[in-house]
N, C-alpha and C positions, 0 to 999 in steps of 0.2 A: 179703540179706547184702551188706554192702559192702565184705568182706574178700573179696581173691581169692587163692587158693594160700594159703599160709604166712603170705608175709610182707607181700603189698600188700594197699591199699584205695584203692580206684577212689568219688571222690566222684562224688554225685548231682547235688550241685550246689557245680562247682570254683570256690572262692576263687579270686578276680579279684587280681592285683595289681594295685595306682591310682596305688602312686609307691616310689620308690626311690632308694639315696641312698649315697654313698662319700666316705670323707675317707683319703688315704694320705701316705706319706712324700714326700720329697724321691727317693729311690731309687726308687720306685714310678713315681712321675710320670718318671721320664727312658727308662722301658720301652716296648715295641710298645703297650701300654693307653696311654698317659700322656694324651693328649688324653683319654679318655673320665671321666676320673674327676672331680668335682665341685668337690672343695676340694682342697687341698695342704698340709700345715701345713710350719709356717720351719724347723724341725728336733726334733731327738730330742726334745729337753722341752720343746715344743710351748709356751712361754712359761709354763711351768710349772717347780718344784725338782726334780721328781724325775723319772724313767723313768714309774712308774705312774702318777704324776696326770695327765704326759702323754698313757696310756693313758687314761684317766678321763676328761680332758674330751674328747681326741678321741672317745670313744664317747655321750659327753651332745651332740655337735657333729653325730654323724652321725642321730641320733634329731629333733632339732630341724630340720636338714636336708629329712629327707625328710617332717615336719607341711606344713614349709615351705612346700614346693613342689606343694603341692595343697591349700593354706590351713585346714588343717585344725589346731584347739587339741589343747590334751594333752587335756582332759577330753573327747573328740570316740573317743579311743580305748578299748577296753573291756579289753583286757590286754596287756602286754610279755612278749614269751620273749624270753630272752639266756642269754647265760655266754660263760666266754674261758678264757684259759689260767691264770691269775696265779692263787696259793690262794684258795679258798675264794670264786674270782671274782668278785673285789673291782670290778673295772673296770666289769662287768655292775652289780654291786649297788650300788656308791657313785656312778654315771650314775642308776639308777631312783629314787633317793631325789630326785632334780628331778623327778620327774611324779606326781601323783598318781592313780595310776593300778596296778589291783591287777599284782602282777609274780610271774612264776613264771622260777625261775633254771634253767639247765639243764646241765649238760657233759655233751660228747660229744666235748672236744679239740677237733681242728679240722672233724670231723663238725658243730660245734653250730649252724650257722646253719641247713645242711639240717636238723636234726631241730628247730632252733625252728619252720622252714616246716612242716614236715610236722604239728608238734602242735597249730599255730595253724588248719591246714586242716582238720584231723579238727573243731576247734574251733565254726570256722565253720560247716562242712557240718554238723553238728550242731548248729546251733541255737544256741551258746551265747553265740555273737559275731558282732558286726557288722565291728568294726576289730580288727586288732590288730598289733603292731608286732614285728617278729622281726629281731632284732641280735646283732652280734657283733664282737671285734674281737682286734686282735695287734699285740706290741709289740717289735721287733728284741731292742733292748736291755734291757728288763725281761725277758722270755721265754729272751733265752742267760742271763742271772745266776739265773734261777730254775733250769731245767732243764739247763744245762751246768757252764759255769763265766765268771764275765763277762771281755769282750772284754778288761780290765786286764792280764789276764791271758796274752794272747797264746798262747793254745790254737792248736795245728796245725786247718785247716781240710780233710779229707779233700774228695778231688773229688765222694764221693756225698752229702756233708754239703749239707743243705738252709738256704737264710736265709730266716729268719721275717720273715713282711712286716708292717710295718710298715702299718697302714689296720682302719680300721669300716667293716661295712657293714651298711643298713637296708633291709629289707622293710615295707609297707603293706600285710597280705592284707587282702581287705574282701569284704563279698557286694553290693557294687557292681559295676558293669562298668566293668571294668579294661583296658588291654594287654594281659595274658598271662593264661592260667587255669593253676591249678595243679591238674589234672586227676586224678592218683596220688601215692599215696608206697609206699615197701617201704623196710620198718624192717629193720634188718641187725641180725645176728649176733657174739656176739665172736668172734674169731679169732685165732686164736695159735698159730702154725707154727715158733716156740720163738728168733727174733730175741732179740738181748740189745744189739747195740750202738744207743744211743740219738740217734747221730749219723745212726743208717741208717734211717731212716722211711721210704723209699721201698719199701725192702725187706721192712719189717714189715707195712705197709698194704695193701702191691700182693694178698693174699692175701683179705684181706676184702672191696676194691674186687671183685675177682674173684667172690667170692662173690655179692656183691649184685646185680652184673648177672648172672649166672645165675639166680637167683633170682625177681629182674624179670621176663626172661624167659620164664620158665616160666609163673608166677603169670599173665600179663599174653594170653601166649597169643602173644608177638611175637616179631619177630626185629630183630638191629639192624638191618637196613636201613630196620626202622618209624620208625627215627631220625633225621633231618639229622645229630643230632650228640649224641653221650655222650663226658661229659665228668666227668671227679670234680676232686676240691678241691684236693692238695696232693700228689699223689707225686713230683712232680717228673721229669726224664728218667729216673730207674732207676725209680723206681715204675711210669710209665708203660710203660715196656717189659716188667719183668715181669708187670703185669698183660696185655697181647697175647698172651705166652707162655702163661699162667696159662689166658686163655681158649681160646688155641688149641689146647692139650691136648684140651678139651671140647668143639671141634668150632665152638667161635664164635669168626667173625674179626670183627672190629671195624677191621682195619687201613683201611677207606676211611672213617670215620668217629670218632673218637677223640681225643681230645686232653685235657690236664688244665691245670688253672689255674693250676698251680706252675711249669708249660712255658712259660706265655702271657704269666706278667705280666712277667717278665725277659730281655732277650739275652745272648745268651753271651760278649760284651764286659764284662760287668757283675761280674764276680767275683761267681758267688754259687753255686757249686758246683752242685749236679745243677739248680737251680731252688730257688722259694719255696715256705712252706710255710706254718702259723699259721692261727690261727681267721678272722684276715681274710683271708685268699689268697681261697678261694674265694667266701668274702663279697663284696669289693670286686669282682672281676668279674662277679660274678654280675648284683648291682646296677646297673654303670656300663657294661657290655659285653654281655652277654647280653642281657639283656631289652630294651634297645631295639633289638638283632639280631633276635631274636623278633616282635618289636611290628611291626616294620617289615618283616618278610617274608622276611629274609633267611635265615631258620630257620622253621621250621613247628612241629617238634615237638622238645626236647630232653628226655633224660634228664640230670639235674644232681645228681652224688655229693657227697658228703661223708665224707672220709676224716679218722679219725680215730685215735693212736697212745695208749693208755690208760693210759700210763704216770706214778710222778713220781720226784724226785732218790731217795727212799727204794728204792723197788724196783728201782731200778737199780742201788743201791748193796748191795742184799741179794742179788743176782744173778737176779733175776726176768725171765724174757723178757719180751716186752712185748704185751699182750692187744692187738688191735685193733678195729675195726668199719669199716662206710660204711652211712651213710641215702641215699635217693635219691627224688629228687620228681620226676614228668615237666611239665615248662612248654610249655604248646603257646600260640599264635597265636589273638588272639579275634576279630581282624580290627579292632578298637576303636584308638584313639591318644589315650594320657593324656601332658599335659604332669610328670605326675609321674615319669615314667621316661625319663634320660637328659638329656645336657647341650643347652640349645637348639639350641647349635652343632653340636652330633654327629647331633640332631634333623631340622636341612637338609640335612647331609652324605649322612645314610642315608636321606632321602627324595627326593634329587634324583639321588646317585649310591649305590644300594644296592650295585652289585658291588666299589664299592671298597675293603671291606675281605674278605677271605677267611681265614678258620682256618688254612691251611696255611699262609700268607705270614707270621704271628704267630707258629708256633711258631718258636724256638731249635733253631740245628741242633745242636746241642751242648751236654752238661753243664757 
């Protein structure tokens, strides 16, 4: 059996990542990440009409991207996982209509990049694939007019109010040898501890992030210290602190190793209330920061969540609390270095001077 406990399964033979890929905002690029990230697009409509075609080609921009960079054709790939925020994940679906290439659409909010990873590894390890491409992405401006109210508007911005980031980010899992292995996933739970304000995600998530790494845990047979670093997608400062709390109740500290990508990709000079949040937060780091921290030694073995708030304008307008979950994939070190993961530049940076960057010197003291 390759399920362990409940909720993970430990592959036999872990999908290699071969290349990886990020396109973000203008606000993105001015953050503690900014150097790591691949492309920039010029602004909000990305030389596009609207907010979401913006989203659109930036997610057909970040897929092309990371073929790119390991010279690999679209027919070279054997299937795409995606989905995003926008109904009926348009931005996922009207990107996949450029490839021909069979595509399985997924939501999980802004969980959906980890459980594209996760379903592409079962995939792999299983025989069924050689390539395949796992995306996702988020759009400031299109994502406040769908789920809030847009910015025209002039909505009070609460201090635990999270900003959707703006950015795509691509995975390449292959059963080639890669940089990184994707060695585990533990598929999460919904969880709903009866949140209702839709501004508050840190506060809805931190519950089910919680759960998942309990759950790991256990299933896994580990303890955090088996970690360099666990980290999830999108709680932002209030997220991330109730989930310490969360786990501290249960007896698990995580406070020497923890941090989340809502915390990372923003300064606290930046106005953007508790941190980032959006199907690309965790995406775009994942891809442009993690993995070649991974690759290059600076991390050994991470645990990498994906949090996700389940909600849409309707059930919030019906008074619905708001369900949540987290997937989580563990990424460890193959000892291998592909020019597919990470920018050339950052590639010298981390290989001549690996101590230069640290997790704790990234994070935002401040909401």
């Amino acid at each position: 059996m390759k399920k362990l406990g409940k909720q993970t399964v430990q592959f036999d033979n872990p999908p290699q990542i071969i290349s990886s890929a990020s396109v973000v905002g203008n606000k993105e690029s001015q953050g503690p990440l900014g150097d790591y990230f691949d492309q920039v697009i010029s602004d909000g409509y990305n030389n596009q009409s609207t907010w979401e075609k913006a989203q659109m080609k930036m997610t057909e921009d970040v897929v092309n991207n990371a073929l790119d960079k390991v010279n690999l054709a679209k027919e070279d790939i054997d299937f795409l996982l995606a989905g995003d925020l926008l109904n009926q994940i348009v931005a996922s679906n009207f990107a996949a209509r450029k490839f021909p290439v069979p595509f399985l659409g997924l939501f999980g909010a802004c969980s959906t990049m980890i459980e594209a990873m996760a379903v592409g590894s079962m995939m792999i390890d299983g025989g069924i694939a050689n390539r395949i491409i796992s995306f996702t992405s988020s759009h400031y401006q299109a994502t406040e007019r769908q789920y809030r109210t847009p910015n025209e508007y002039g909505d009070k911005y609460p201090p635990y109010k999270q900003w959707t980031v703006t950015g795509a980010g691509a995975t390449i899992l292959s059963n080639e040898t890669g940089g990184v292995a994707l060695t585990m996933a533990t598929l999460g739970k919904v969880i709903d501890l009866g949140v209702k304000d839709p501004k508050d995600m840190g506060s809805a998530m931190a519950p089910a992030a919680a759960d998942t790494i309990l759950n790991h845990l256990e299933d896994s047979d580990r303890s955090p210290s088996d970690y360099d670093l666990i980290i999830t997608g999108d709680l932002g400062q209030v997220g991330k602190n109730l989930t310490i709390e969360l786990l501290a109740e249960q007896g698990c500290d995580v406070t020497k190793n923890f941090d989340d990508c809502g915390v990372m990709i923003y300064n606290s000079k930046q106005k953007v209330g508790a941190g980032g949040s959006g199907c690309g937060c965790s995406a775009v780091v994942a891809a442009s920061y993690l993995l070649p921290q991974i690759m290059y030694g600076n991390f050994n073995r991470v645990l990498l969540l994906g949090t996700g708030a389940l909600l849409n304008p309707m059930t919030f307008l019906q008074g619905e609390s708001i369900p949540c979950i987290a997937h989580a994939v563990v990424l460890e070190r193959t000892g291998h270095l592909t020019e597919g993961i990470g920018r050339p530049s950052v590639q010298d940076n981390l290989a001549t001077k690996i101590e230069a960057t640290k997790i704790e010197d990234l994070s935002q003291s401040e909401g």
